[in-house]
Structures are given as C-alpha cells and as structure tokens.
KESE-265373 format. One line per field, with one value per residue (C-alpha): residue number from 1; residue in three letters; chain; x, z, y. Coordinates in Angstrom, 2 decimals. Layout:
N
nr = (NUM	...)
rest = (ALA	...)
kette = (A	...)
east = (X	...)
up = (Z	...)
north = (Y	...)
//
This chain:
85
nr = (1	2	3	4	5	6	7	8	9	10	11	12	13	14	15	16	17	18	19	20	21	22	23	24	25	26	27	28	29	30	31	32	33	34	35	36	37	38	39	40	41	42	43	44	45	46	47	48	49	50	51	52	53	54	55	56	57	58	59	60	61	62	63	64	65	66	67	68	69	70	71	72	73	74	75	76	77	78	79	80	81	82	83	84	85)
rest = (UNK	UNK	UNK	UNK	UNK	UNK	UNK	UNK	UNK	UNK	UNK	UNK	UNK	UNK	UNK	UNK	UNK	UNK	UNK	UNK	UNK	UNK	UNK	UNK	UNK	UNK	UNK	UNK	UNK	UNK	UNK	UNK	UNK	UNK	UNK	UNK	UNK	UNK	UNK	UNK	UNK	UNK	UNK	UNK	UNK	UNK	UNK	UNK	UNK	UNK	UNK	UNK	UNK	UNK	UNK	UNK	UNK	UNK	UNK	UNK	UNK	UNK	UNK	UNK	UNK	UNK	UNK	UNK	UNK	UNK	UNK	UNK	UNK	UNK	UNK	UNK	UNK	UNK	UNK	UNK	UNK	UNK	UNK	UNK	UNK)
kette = (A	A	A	A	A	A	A	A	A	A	A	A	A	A	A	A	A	A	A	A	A	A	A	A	A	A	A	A	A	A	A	A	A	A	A	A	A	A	A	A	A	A	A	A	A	A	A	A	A	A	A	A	A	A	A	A	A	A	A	A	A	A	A	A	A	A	A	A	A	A	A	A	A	A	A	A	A	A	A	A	A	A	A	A	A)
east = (36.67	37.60	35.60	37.69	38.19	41.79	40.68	38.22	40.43	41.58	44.12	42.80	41.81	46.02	46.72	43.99	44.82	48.41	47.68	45.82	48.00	50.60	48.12	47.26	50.73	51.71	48.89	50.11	52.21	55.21	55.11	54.96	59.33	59.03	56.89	58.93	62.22	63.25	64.99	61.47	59.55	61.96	61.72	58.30	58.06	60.78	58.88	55.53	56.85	58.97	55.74	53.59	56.44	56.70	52.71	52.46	55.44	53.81	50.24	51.72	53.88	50.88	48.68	51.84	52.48	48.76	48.13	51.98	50.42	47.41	48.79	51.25	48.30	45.68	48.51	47.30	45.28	46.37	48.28	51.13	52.00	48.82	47.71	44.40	42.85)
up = (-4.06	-1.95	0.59	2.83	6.19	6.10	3.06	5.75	7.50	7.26	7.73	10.95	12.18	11.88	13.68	16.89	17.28	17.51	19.83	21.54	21.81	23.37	26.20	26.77	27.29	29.59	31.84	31.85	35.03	32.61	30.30	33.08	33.11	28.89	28.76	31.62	29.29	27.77	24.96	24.01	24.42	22.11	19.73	19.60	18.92	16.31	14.18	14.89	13.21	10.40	9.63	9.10	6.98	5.16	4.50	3.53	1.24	-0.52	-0.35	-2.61	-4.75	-5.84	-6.72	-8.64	-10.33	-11.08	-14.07	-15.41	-15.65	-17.01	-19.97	-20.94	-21.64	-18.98	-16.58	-13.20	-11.34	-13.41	-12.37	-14.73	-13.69	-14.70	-18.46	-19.19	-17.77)
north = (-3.16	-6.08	-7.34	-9.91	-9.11	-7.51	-4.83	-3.49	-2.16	2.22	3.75	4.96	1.30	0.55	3.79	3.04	-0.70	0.39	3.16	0.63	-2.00	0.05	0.96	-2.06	-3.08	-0.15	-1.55	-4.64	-5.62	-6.94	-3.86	-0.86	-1.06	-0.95	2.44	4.36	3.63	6.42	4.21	2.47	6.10	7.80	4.65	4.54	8.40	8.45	5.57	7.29	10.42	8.59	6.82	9.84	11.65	8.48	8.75	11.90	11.55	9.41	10.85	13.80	11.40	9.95	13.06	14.41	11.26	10.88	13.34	12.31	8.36	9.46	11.72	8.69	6.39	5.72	3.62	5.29	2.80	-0.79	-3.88	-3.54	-6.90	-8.89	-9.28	-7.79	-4.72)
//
C-alpha cells in the first residue's frame, strides 16, 4: 500500500470534492449563469452517469477477469511491465 498523499484518497473522496466543487461554483456570483444552463446541467449529468456506467463496467470486468488471470499462472495483481515480482 502506498502512503503519499494522492493514494489516500477513495473513490468517494473524488466523487464529494467534485460534488463539492460544483456547489461551490453555483454560489459563486460568476458561476450562478453556468448552473441555470441547461447545456452545462445536461453535460454535467450525462458525464456523471457515463462515469458510473464506466465504473461499474469495469468493477465486473475485473471480478470476471480475476479467476481467468489466476488459472493462467498467478498474473492477477502484477506489474507485467516491471521485472521481478
């Protein structure tokens, strides 16, 4: 496990600074025109629900893909790119 500040952070900690970040600027005196376009609101829902496709896509790729890696020699969870173990 790493231990440097940007391996701390979750999934969750991405999704609430995000969430947070877009409150912040619909608050914001220059950002109250941005959130009442429908463009930017539809934009920001359509990549909101791509995103969470996209990660549970690959959530289940992985869990299939797991046993298939394991069975052809132990290559689930290695750096294929770096000598050694």
């Amino acid at each position: 496990m790493r231990s440097s500040f940007f391996y701390k952070f979750t999934l969750n900690h991405v999704f609430l600074l995000c969430v947070v970040n877009v409150i912040l600027y619909s608050v914001a005196p220059f950002g109250k025109q941005l959130v009442i376009d429908v463009n930017f609101l539809v934009l920001l829902l359509t990549t909101f629900i791509l995103s969470l496709v996209a990660y549970f896509t690959t959530d289940i790729f992985i869990e299939q893909m797991k046993t298939k890696l394991c069975e052809k020699g132990g290559l689930f969870g290695k750096d294929l790119n770096k000598l050694g173990d």
